[in-house]
N, C-alpha and C positions, 0 to 999 in steps of 0.2 A: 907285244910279241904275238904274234902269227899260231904259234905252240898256245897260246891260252887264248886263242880267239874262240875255241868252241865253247869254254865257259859261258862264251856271249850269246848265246846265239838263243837261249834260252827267250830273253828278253827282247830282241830280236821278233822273237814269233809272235811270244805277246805283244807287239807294238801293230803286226803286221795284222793281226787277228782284229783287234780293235780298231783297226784306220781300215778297214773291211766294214766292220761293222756302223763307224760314224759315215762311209763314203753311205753306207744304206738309210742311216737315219738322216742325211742330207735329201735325199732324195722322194721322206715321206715328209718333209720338214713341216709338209701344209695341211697336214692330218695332225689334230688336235692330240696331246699328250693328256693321258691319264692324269688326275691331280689326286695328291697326294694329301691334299685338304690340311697341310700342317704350312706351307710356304716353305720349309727347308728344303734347297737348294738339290741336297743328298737323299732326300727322306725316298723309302722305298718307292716304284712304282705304283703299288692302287693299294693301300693295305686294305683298305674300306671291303674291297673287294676277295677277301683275303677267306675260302670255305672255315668255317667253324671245327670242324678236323684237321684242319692244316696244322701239324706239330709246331711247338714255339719259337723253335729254332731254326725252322725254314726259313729261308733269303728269301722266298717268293713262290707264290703257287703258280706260275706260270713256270712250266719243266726245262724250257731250252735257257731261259731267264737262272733259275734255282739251278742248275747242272752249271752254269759259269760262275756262280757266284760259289756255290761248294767250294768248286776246282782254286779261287782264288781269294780264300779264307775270309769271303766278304758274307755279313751277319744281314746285308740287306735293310737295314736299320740305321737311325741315329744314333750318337750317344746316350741319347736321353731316355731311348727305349731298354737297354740294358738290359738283360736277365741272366744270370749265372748259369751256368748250363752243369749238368748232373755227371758224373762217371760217365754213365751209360750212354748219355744223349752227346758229350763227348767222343765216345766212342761212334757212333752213327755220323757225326759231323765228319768228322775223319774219314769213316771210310765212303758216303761220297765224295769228297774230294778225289778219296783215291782212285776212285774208279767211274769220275768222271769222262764221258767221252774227251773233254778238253784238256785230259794230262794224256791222254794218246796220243790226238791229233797233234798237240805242241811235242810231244816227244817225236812224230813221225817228221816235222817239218826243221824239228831242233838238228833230228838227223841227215834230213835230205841237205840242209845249209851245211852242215860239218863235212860233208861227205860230197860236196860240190867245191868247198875248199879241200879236199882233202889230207884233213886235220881230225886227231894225227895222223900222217902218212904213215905210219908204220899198222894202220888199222883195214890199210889197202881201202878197196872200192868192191863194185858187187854186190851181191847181198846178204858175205858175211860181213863186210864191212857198214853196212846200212845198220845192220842185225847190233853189231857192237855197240853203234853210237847212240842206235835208238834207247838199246840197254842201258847205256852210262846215264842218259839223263833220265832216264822213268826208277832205275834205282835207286839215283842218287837223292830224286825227289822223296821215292819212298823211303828213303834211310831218314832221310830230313822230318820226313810227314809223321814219321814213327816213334824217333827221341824229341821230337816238340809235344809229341799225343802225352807219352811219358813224362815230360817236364812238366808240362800245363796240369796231369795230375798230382804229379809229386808237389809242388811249389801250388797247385789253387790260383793257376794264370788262364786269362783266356785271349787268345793272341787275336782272334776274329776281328776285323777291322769293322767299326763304327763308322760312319759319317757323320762329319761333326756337326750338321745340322745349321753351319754358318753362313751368313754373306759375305760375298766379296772375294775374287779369288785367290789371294794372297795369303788370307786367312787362311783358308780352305788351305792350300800348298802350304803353310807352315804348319797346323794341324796335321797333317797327311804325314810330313816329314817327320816329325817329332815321334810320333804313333809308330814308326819303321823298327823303334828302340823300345816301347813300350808298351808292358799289358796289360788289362785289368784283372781286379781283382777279382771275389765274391762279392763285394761291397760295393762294386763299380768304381773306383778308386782305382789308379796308375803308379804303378812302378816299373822300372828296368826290368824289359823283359827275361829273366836268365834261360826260360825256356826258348825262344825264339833267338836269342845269342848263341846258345848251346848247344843246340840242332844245326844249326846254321853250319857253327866248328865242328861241330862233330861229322857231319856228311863232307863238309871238304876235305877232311882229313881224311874218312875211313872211303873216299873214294881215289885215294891216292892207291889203295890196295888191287884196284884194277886198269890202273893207267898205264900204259907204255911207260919205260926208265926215263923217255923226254918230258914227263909229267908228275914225275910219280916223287921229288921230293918232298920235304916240309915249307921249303919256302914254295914249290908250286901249291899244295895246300893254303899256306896261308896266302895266297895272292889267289885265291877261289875264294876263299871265306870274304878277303875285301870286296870282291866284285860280288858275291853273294848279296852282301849286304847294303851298299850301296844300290844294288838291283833290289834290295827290297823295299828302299825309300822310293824309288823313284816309282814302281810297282803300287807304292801304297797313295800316291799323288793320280793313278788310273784309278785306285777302286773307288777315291774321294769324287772322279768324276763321271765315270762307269755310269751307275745310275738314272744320269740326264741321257746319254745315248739309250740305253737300253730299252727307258721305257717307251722310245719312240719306236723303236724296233721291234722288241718282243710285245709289247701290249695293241700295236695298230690294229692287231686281227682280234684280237676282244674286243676293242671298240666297234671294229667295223661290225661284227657280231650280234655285239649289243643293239646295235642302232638297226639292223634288220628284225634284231628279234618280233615275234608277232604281239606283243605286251607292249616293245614300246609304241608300235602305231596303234595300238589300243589308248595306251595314255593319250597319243596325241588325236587322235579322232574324237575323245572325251575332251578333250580343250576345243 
């Protein structure tokens, strides 16, 4: 239905954002990637390289790299690395996400696609109409971002997506998919996420509260929470492979850096 196409459009951007990003990392293909010195497939960009005041819960000390992964609850890590994250440092995870440049940008593009179909009509065009839709998806993200922050403390869950550190890509996409449902614990241990379920309902429903009457019942709610969530498996099958894009992207100009530095034609003049 047309009336519940802007639900989509969310993911839509994210698709368009990253097939942006891979057309760039085709294009350095021949400039050497960062290794990550572990062989997982997922494992972050250069941890090696990672300042010694880098907090533990950073995705990446490279900021355009660490601002996407905030924004799409990726921990920049394998499984294997795991580490419980605190109240506090909870609370910090969160709010870059929230105020990620890239929950903007995706809300300004979420908008400009809704508002090119003009969905819903009853929201006009203009730019009060821009103004509303842009609204609808940056609140509903933060009503979402806000009862998951809540859940994950009440229940001792951490939704932050891992990489599973595997071979093979099928692997890889059935870990990704399974993880859509599930969180860890303190212990590094998985259960049903009820935080990550529970935000999920709750922001489809409690954005039923500002939809035109062509959106605004229970069953449009519930037909937002399914595509919510199925948009979240599919979402968690990008950040399983995020990382092989990125670090050709965000880290070329470190490398290229590195390699002019005046240390290393010192090394090599010593050879």
């Amino acid at each position: 239905m047309k009336s519940h196409s802007f639900a989509t459009a969310a993911p839509v951007v994210v698709g368009t954002v990253i097939a942006l990003v891979a057309a760039e990392s085709t294009v350095c293909a021949q400039t050497p990637a960062p290794s990550a010195g572990t062989g997982d497939p997922s494992a972050p960009a250069n941890p090696a390289a990672q300042p010694v005041n880098l907090p533990y819960y950073s995705p990446s000390p490279n900021r355009a790299e660490s601002s996407l992964f905030y924004f799409l609850m990726m921990s920049g890590r394998t499984q294997a690395d795991f580490q419980p994250l605190t109240a506090a440092d909870k609370a910090k995870v969160y709010a870059k996400g929230l105020f990620s440049p890239f929950h903007f940008l995706t809300a300004a593009a979420s908008a400009g696609i809704t508002q090119w179909e003009d969905v819903p009509a009853s929201w006009g065009q203009g730019a009060e109409g821009f103004g509303r839709r842009f609204g609808n998806y940056f609140v509903k993200q933060t009503v979402q971002r806000t009862l998951r922050l809540g859940g994950e403390e009440l229940l001792q869950e951490d939704n932050r997506y891992f990489g599973s550190g595997e071979h093979g890509v099928g692997r890889r996409i059935v870990y990704a998919v399974k993880m859509s449902i599930l969180a860890r614990t303190d212990d590094g241990s998985t259960r049903i996420s009820l935080s990550e379920i529970g935000s999920t309902a709750g922001a489809a429903f409690i954005s039923r509260l500002w939809q035109p009457s062509t959106n605004s019942s229970a069953g449009d709610g519930a037909m937002s929470f399914g595509i919510s969530m199925a948009t979240n498996a599919g979402v968690n099958v990008l950040r399983e492979f995020l990382p092989n894009v990125t670090r050709h992207v965000f880290w070329r100009h470190q490398e290229s850096q590195a390699f002019d530095a005046p240390e290393h034609h010192d090394q090599v003049a010593s050879h």
